[in-house]
C-alpha positions as CSV (number, residue, x, y, z in Angstrom):
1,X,0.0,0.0,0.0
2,X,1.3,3.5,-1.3
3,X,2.0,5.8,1.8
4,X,1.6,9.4,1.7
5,X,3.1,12.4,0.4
6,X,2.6,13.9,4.7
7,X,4.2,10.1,5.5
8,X,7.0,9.8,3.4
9,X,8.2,13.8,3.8
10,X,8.4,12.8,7.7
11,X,10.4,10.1,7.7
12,X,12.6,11.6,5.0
13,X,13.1,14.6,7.2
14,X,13.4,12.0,10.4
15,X,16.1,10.3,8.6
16,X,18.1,13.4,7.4
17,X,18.6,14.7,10.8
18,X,20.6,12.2,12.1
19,X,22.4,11.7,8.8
20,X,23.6,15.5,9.0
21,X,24.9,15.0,11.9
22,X,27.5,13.0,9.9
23,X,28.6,15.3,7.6
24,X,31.4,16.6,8.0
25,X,33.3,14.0,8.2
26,X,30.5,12.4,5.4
27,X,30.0,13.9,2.2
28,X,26.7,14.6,0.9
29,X,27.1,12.9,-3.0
30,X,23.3,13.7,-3.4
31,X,20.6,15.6,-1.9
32,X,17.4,16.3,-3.1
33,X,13.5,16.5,-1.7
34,X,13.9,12.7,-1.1
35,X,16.5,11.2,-1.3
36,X,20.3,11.7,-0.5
37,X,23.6,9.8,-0.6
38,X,26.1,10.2,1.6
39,X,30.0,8.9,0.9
40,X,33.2,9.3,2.8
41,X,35.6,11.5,2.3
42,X,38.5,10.1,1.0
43,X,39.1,8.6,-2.6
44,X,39.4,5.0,-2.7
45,X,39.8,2.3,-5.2
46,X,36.8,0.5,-6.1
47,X,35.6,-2.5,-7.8
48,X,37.2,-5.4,-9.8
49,X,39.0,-2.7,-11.7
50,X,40.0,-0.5,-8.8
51,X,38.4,2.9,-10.2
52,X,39.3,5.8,-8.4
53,X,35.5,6.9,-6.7
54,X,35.1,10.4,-4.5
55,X,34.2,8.7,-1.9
56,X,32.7,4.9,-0.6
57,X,29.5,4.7,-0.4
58,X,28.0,4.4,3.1
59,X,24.4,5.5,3.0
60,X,21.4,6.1,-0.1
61,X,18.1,6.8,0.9
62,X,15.0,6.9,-1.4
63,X,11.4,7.0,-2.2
64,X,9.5,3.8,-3.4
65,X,5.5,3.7,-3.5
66,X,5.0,1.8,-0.7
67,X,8.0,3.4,1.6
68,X,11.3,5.0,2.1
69,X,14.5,3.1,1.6
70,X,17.6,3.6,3.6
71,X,20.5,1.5,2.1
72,X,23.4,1.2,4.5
73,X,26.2,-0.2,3.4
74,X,28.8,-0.9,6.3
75,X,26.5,-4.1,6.9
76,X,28.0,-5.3,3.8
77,X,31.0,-5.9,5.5
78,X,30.6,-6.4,9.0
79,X,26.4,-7.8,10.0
80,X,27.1,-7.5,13.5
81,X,27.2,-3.7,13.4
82,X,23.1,-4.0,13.7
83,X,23.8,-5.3,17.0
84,X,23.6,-1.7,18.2
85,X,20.4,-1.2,16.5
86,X,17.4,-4.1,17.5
87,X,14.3,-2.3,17.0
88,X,15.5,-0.8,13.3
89,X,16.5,-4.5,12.7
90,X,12.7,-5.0,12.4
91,X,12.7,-3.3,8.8
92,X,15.5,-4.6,7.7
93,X,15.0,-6.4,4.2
94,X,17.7,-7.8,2.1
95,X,21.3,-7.8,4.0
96,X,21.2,-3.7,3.8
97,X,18.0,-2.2,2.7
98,X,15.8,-1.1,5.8
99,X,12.0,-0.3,4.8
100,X,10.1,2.2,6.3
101,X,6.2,2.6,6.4
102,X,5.7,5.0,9.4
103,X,7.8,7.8,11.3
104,X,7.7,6.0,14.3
105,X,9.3,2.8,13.2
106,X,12.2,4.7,13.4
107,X,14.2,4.9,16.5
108,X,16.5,7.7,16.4
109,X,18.6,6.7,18.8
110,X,19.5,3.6,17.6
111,X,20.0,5.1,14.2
112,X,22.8,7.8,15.5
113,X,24.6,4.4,17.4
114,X,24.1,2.8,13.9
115,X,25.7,6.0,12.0
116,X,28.5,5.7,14.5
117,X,29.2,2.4,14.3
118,X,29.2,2.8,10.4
119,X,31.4,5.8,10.3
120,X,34.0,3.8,12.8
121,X,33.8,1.1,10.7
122,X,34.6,3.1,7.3
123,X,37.4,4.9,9.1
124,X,39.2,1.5,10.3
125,X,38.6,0.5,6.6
126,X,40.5,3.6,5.1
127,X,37.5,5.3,3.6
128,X,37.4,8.2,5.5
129,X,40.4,10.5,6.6
């Protein structure tokens, strides 16, 4: 079921909050109405082929009919960083993609402990200076 325009511009906003508190060090890669990226701040080596990229990318978040999607990428990586985060765990799809329906699925404190974890886990990796 679709959710609203109200709905999804709340838990965009909701989101966006705690993921400015990451930047700086994060890097905004792109920002519009709904939906951002954020990458670190370093250049890095990526893929089979080891392009040079701006920056790793750590978080995307975007609009879908039925809800917002916030793709977070250290769990790639490392699964038990959603240790620090039980309740968000609940919308978890997929190994990285978290769904959400309704602004209060989202607990904003585990999200900043799980923005933490992920940027101490990108530094340690070399993606962020």
């Amino acid at each position: 079921m679709a959710i609203t325009d109200e709905t999804r511009k709340a838990i965009y906003s909701k989101l966006k909050k705690s993921l400015d508190k990451c930047t700086p060090p994060m890097v905004y890669s792109k920002s519009g109405v709904n939906s951002c990226e954020l990458i670190g701040n370093k250049q890095v080596p990526y893929g089979s082929t080891k392009k040079i990229v701006p920056g790793m990318f750590f978080i995307s978040v975007a609009p879908r009919a039925d809800s917002i999607t916030f793709h977070f990428f250290p769990c790639y990586m490392n699964e038990k960083i959603l240790e620090v985060a039980p309740n968000l765990r609940k919308y978890l799809k997929g190994k990285t993609c978290f769904h959400f329906k309704k602004e209060e699925q989202i607990d904003v404190e585990e999200l900043d402990a799980l923005l933490k974890a992920g940027m101490a886990a990108w530094k340690k990796m070399g993606y962020m200076k």
